[in-house]
N, C-alpha and C positions, 0 to 999 in steps of 0.2 A: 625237237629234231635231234637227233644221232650227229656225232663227228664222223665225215669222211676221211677222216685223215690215217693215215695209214701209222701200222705199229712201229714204234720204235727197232728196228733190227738189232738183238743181241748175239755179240760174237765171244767166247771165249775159247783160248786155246793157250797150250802148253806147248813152249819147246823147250826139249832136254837137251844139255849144250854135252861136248865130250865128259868134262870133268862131272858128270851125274848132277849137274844143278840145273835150275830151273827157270826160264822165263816164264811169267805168265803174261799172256796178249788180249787183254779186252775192247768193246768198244767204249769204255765207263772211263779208263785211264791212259788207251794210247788210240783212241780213234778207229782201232782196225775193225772193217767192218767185212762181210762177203763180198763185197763190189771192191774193196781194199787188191791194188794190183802187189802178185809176189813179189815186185822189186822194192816196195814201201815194206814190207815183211822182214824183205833180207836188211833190207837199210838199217831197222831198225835192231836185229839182234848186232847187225856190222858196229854200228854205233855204242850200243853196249858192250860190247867185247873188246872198245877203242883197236878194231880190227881195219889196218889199213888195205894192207893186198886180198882183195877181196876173191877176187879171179877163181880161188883156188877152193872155197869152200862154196856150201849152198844146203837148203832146206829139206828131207827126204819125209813124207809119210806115207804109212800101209792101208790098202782098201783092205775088206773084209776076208779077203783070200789071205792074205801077209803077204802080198806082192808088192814092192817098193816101186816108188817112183822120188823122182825130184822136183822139186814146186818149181814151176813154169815162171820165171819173174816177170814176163809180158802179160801173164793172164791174172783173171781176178781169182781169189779165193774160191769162189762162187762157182768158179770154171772147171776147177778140180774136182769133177763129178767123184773121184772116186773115196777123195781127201771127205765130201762134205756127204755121204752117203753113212761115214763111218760117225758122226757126231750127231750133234752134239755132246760132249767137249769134242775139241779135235788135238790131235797130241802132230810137233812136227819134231823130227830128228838133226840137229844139226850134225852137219858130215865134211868130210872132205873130198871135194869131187875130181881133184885134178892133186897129183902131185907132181913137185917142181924137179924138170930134168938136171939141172945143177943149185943144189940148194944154197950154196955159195955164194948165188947172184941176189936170194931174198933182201928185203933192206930191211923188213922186220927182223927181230930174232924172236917174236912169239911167233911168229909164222912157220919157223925153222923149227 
C-alpha cells in the first residue's frame, strides 16, 4: 500500500534588506512555511536586523504586473495570492512604511 501522507511543503524566499544584502527564509532552517502568518516573517527579519521600533518598517513584494503591495502581517504567506503566484522563489523587499513626524523622539539611533 501507498503513504497517504502528504508532501512535505517547501518554502524558500529572499528578502533584500536596504543596504543590497540578503536574508534567505526557508522551511529547512527557519520554519517558514505558506500557512507561516506575515507577522512571524516580520519578527524574524525585526530580530535579525536587532531592530526594536518596529512600527515604522514592513515587507513589500511585486505580482507579475510590478505592482507593489505590503505583506499583510495578519495573513498567511499562502494568502498573498499575488506574492505566491509570482514563485516559486519568492523575493520580499524590506522598506520603510511610515516615517517619524519628529525624529528626535526615536530611542533607536539606527532607526534615525
Amino acid at each position: 500500500m501507498g503513504c497517504f501522507c502528504t508532501a512535505q511543503e517547501e518554502f524558500y524566499c529572499e528578502v533584500l534588506l536596504l543596504d543590497d544584502t540578503k536574508i534567505t527564509l526557508t522551511t529547512q532552517q527557519q520554519g517558514i512555511k505558506k500557512s507561516t502568518k506575515g507577522s512571524v516573517v516580520l519578527d524574524y527579519v525585526f530580530h535579525h536586523l536587532n531592530l526594536v521600533e518596529t512600527d515604522y518598517f514592513g515587507l513589500r513584494y511585486c505580482d507579475r504586473n510590478h505592482q507593489t503591495y505590503w505583506l499583510d502581517p495578519t495573513k498567511s504567506i499562502g494568502e498573498h495570492k499575488d506574492l505566491i503566484s509570482t514563485g516559486p522563489s519568492y523575493t520580499l523587499y524590506f522598506g520603510v512604511r511610515f516615517y517619524a513626524e519628529d525624529p528626535c523622539r526615536l530611542k533607536e539611533e539606527i532607526t534615525s
